[in-house]
C-alpha positions in Angstrom: 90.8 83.3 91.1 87.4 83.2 92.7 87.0 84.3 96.6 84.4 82.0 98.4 82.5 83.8 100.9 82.6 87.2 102.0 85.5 89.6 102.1 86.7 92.2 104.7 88.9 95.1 104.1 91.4 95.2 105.7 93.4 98.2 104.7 94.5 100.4 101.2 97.7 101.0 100.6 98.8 103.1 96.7 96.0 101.7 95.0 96.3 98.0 96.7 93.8 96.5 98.4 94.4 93.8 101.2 91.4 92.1 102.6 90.3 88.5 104.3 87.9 86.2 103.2 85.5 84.6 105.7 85.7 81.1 104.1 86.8 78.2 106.7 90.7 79.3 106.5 89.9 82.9 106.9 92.6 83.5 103.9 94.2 86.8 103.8 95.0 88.7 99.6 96.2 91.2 98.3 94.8 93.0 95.0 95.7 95.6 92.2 92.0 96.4 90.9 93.5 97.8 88.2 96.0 95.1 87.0 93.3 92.5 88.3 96.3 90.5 90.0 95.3 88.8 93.5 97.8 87.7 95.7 96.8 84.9 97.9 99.0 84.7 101.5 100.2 81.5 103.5 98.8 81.4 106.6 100.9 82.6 109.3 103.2 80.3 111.3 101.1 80.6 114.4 98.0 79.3 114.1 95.5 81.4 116.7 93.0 79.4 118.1 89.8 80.1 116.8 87.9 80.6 119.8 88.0 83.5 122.7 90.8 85.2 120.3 91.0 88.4 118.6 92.4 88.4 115.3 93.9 91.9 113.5 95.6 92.6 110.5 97.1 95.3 108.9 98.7 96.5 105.7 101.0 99.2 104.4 104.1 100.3 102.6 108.1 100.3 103.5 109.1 103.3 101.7 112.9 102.8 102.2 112.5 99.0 100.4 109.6 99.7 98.4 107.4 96.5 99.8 103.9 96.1 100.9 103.9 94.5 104.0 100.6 92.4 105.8 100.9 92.6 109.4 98.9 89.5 112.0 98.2 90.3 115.1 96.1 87.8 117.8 95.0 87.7 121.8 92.7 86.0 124.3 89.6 87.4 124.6 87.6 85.6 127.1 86.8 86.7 130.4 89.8 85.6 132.5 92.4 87.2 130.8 90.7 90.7 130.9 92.2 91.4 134.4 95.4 90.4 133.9 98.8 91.8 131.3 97.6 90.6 127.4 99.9 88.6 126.0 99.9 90.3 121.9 101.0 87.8 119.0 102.3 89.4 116.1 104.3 88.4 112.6 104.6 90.4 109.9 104.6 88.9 105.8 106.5 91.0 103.4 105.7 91.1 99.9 108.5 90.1 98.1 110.1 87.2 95.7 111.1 84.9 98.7 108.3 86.2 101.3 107.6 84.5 104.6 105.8 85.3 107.8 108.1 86.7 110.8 107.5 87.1 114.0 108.0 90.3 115.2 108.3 91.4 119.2 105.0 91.0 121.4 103.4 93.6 123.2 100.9 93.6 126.1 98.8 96.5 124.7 95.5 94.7 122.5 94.7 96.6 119.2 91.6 97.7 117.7 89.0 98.8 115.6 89.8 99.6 112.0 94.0 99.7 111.0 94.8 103.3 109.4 98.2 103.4 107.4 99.9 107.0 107.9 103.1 108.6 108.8 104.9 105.3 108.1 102.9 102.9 110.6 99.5 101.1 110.9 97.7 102.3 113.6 95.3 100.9 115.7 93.2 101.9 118.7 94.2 100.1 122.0 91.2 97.6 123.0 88.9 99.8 125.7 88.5 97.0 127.9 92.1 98.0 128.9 92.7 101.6 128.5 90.2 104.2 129.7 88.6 106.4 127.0 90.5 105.3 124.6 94.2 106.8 125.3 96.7 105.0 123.7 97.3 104.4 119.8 99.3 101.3 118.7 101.4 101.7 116.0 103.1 99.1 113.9 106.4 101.0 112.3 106.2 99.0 108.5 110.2 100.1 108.3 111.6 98.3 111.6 109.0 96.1 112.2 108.2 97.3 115.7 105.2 98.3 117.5 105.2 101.7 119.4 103.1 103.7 121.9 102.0 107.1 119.7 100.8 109.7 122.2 98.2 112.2 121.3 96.4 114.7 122.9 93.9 113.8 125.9 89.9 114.4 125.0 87.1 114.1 127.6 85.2 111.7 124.7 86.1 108.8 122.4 88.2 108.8 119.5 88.4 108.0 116.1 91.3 107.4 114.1 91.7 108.1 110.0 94.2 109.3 108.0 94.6 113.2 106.7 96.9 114.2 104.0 99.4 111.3 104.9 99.2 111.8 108.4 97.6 110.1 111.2 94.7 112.2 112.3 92.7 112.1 115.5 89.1 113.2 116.0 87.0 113.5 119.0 82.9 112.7 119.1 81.5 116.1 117.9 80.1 118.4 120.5 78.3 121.1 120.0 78.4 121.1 116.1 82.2 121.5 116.2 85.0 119.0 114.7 88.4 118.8 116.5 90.9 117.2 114.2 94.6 116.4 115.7 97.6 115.4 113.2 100.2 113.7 113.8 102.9 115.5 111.1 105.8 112.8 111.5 106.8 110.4 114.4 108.1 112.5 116.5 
């Protein structure tokens, strides 16, 4: 299978690679590099329109089934619904035999930035243009399909998220040549 256009990561999960291609469709795979096998997805069941929206994906693992699952998430954008409560899409696609998008409860807290799979969930950033210095992480819990409010400790600067040894990790902008790492060692 040959990808037209170009491709964006959109997370790693035990060697797999999910990622969307910027053709027309914006399609969304999933690929073994070592096998070569490439997954192509359906679209999702709501179709977000392609204008003043914000479209975010993520990907990771159900450890209790033992499926990948490709989470969609979408939102307005433009200007008049900054003010006011964001109404979050979501659905989630599992990776299976008989595999189908779901929709999974909304949320009025935007994602973004980069999705990082750890402790179980894809995280996410909450938008700034609604939360001050960045003090909420979303998380998407792969095992009950719900999203969640992580809490982590309050810095003076931004954030940014990765993921440490399995776990989610927080770091601060470096000041005065010193790194700051928080981790989160399971959900609770």
């Amino acid at each position: 299978m040959v990808i037209s256009g170009s491709c964006k990561l959109v997370g790693t999960c035990n060697g797999l690679l999910c990622f969307t291609s910027s053709d027309q469709e914006e399609s969304i795979y999933v690929c073994n590099p070592i096998t070569r096998e490439l997954i192509a997805l359906p679209k999702p069941t709501r179709i977000a329109p392609p204008e003043s929206s914000m479209l975010i994906y993520g990907f990771g693992f159900d450890y209790l089934t033992k499926k990948y699952k490709v989470v969609w998430v979408f939102y307005p954008t433009n200007s008049r619904f900054r003010n006011s409560r964001f109404c979050v899409t979501a659905e989630v696609y599992t990776l299976a035999a008989t595999s189908s998008w779901k929709a999974v409860q909304g949320f009025n807290h935007p994602p973004y930035g980069h999705p990082v799979f750890a402790n179980g969930s894809v995280h996410w950033l909450v938008h700034p243009l609604l939360s001050h210095k960045y003090e909420r992480i979303i998380s998407f819990e792969i095992g009950k399909d719900e999203f969640n409010v992580t809490p982590h400790p309050k810095y003076s600067s931004n954030i940014s998220i990765g993921e440490l040894g399995g776990c989610l990790s927080v770091v601060p902008d470096i000041e005065y040549n010193h790194v700051k790492v928080w981790m989160l060692k399971d959900d609770s």
